[in-house]
C-alpha positions in Angstrom: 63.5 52.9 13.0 59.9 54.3 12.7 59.4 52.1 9.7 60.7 49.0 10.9 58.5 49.1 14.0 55.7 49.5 11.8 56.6 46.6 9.7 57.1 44.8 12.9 53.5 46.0 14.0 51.9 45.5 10.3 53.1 41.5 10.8 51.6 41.6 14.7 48.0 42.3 13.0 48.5 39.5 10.5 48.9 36.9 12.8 46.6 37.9 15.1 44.3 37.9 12.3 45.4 34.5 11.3 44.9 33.1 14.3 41.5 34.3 15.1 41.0 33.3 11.3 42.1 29.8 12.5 39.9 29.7 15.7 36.6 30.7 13.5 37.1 28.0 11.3 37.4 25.4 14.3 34.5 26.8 16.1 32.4 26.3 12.2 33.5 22.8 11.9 32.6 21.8 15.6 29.2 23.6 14.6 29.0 21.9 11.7 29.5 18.6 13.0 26.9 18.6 15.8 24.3 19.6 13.5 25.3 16.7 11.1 25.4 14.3 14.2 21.5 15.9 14.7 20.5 15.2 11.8 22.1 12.0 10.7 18.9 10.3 12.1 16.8 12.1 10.1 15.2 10.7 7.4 16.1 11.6 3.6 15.0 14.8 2.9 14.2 15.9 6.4 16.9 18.4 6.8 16.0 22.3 5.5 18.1 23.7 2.7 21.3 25.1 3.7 20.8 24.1 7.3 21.9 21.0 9.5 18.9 21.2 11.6 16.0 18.9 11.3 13.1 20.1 9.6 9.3 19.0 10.8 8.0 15.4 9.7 4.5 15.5 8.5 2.4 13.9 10.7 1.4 10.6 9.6 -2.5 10.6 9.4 -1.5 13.5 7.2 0.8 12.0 4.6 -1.8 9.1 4.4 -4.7 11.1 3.8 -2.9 13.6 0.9 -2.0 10.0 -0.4 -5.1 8.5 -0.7 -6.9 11.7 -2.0 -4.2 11.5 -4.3 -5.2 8.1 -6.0 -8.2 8.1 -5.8 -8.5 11.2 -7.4 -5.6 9.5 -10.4 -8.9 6.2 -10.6 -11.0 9.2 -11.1 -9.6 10.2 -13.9 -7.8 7.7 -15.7 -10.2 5.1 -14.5 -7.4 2.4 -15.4 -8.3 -0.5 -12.5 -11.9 -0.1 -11.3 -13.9 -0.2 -13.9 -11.5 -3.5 -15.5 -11.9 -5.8 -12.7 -15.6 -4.7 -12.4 -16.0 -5.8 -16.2 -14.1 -9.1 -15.6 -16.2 -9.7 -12.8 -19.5 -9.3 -14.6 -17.9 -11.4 -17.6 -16.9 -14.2 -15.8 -20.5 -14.4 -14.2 -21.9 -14.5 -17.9 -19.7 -17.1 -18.8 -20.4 -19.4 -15.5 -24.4 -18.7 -16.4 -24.0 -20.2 -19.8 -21.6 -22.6 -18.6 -23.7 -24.1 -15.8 -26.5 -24.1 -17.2 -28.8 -24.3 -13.8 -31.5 -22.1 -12.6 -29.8 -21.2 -9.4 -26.4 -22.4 -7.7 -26.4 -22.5 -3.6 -23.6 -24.1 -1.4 -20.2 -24.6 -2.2 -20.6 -24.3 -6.0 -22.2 -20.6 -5.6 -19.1 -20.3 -2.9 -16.5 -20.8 -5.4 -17.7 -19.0 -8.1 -17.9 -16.1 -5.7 -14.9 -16.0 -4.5 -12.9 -17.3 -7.4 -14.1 -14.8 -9.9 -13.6 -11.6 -6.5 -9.6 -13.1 -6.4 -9.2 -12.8 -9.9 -10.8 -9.4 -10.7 -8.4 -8.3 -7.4 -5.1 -9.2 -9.0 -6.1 -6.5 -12.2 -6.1 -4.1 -9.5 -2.7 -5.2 -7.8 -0.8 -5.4 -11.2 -1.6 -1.6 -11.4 -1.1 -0.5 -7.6 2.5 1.1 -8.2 2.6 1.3 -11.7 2.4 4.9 -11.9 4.6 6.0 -9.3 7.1 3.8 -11.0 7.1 5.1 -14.2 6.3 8.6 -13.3 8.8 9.2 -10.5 6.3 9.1 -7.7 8.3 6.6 -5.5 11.5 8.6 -5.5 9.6 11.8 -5.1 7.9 9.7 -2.0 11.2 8.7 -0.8 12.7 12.7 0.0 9.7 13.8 1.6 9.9 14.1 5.2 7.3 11.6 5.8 7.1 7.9 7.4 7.6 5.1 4.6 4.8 3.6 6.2 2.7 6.1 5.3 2.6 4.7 1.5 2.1 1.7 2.6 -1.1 2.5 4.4 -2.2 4.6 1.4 -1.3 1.8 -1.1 -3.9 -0.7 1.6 -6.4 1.8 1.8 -6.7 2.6 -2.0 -6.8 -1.3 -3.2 -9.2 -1.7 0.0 -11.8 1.1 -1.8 -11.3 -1.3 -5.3 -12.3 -3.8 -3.6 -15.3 -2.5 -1.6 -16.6 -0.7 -5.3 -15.3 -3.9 -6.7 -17.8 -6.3 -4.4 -20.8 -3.2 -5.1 -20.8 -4.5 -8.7 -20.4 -7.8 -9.0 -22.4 -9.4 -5.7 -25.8 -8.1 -7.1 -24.7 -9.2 -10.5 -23.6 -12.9 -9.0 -27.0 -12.9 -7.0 -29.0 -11.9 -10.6 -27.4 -13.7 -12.9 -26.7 -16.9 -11.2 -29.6 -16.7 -8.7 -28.2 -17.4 -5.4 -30.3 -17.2 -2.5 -28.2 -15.0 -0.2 -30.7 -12.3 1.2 -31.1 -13.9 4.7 -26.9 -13.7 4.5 -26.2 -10.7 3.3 -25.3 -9.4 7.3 -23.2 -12.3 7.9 -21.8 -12.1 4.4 -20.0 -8.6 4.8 -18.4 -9.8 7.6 -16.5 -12.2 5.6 -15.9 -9.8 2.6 -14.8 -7.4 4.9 -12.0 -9.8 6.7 -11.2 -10.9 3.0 -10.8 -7.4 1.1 -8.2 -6.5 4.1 -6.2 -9.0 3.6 -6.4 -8.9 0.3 -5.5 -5.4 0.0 -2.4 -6.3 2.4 -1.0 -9.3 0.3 -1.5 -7.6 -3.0 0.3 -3.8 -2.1 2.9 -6.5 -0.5 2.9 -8.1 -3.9 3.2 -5.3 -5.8 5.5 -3.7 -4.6 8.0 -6.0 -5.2 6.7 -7.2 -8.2 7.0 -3.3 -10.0 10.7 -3.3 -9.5 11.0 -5.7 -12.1 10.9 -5.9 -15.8 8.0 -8.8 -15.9 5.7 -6.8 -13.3 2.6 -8.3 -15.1 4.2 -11.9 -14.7 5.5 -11.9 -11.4 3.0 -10.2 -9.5 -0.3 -13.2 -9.9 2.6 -15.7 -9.5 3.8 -14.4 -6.2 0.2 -13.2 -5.2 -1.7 -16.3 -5.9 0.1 -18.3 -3.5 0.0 -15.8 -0.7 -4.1 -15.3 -1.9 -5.0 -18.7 -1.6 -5.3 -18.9 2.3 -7.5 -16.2 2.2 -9.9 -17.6 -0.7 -9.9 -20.5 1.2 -10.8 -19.2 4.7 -13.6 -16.8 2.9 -15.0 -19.6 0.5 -15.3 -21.8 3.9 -16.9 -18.9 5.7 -19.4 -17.9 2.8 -20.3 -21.9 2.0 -22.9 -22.2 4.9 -24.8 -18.8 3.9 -25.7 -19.6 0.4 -27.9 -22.2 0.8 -31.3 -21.9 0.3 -34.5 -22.1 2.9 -31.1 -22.7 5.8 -30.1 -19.4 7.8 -26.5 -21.0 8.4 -24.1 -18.4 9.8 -19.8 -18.6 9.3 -17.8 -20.6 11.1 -16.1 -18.8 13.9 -12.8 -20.5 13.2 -12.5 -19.1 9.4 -13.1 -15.7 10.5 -10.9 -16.1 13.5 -8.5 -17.5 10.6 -8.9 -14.8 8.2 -8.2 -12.2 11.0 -5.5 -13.5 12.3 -3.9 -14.3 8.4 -5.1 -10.4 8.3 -2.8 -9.8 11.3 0.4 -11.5 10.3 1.1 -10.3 6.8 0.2 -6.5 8.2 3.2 -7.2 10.3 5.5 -8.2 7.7 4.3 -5.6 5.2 4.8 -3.2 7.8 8.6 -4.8 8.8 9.6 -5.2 5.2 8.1 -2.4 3.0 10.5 0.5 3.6 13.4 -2.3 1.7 11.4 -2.7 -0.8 11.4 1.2 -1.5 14.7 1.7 -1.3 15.6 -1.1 -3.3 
């Protein structure tokens, strides 16, 4: 008798155990699923190792700045795109020197010379904008951060916007020298317009190339898509700058370019900013 009510006792504990067994493992899974219904808005790799929770974004001003530092300090030393389109900028100033064979060029000629050789010398620096990360890994190390997409974007602006500006240090004193365009009276007016021109230059071309380096002909694609999109602007700009470089007249830029190249400034910052995060992922 004494050893079957033990038996009967021994199979009392095991399914109590059982059962509170059972009650753990729905209590985990409940757990489990509200921290995965947390974090499902989370971006990728936003959620701590071994835990459901959320981890911290970096803040955005952040993420921008580590990027930026990081390529500029990648043109430091591999100097790959600045000092290119600075030497296809002075080139092409040589070649127009010889080619026009006049003392000095003013007006509309001195206008698209400018701006013709500054688009040109741009798209060397576009071609290479995400070349790197590409091949290197950068853009899906990028994407598991816990970080805004935008954020690369902004980078991406930013760094082609410091091309440019060392870009525009070169080769306007080397257009003024070599082709000797009167444009000391418009230098004031004159950064106005190259300022409204490298932003949306620096906009259309990380637009450009980021869909252009998913592809196999990157090199190819990305003048034939960013021409097109870069002719407004050189239009705008070449309208702008026409009235300053004419000699003995203190002409200033029509108000209509700039308001043009502003507001063409505007509406591809929006779509860059709407569309750039499918571009990534894709």
């Amino acid at each position: 008798m004494s050893a079957q009510r033990e038996s009967q006792v021994a199979a009392a504990q095991r399914e109590s155990q059982v059962a509170a067994a059972q009650r753990e493992s729905q209590v985990a899974g409940a757990s489990r699923e509200g921290e995965l219904s947390l974090g499902a808005g989370a971006p990728a790799g936003a959620l701590r190792a071994g835990e459901g929770t959320p981890a911290p974004t970096v803040p955005l001003r952040r993420a921008v700045g580590a990027l930026l530092r990081k390529e500029l300090l990648v043109e430091l030393r591999t100097l790959e795109s600045v000092p290119g389109m600075s030497l296809f900028a002075l080139s092409t100033f040589v070649v127009f020197h010889f080619a026009l064979n006049r003392n000095s060029v003013e007006g509309d000629l001195a206008t698209g010379v400018l701006w013709v050789t500054l688009l040109f010398a741009s798209l060397l620096g576009v071609n290479r904008l995400f070349v790197a990360d590409a091949e290197e890994g950068g853009v899906d190390g990028f994407l598991l951060a816990p970080v805004d997409r935008s954020a690369m974007l902004i980078a991406k602006e930013l760094t082609l916007l410091c091309y440019l500006v060392v870009l525009e240090l070169v080769a306007v004193p080397a257009f003024a020298l070599l082709l000797s365009v009167p444009m000391a009276h418009a230098l004031p007016d004159l950064l106005l317009v190259l300022a409204l021109a490298d932003v949306g230059v620096a906009v259309v071309g990380t637009l450009v190339a980021a869909l252009a380096v998913q592809t196999r002909a990157r090199d190819l694609l990305g003048p034939l898509l960013g021409l097109p999109l870069l002719v407004p602007i050189v239009i705008g700009a070449a309208r702008a700058t026409s009235p300053l470089l004419v000699a003995g007249h203190a002409g200033t830029p029509a108000a209509r370019w700039l308001a043009m190249l502003a507001l063409y400034d505007l509406i591809f910052g929006l779509i860059a900013y709407a569309v750039f995060d499918f571009l990534l992922e894709d």
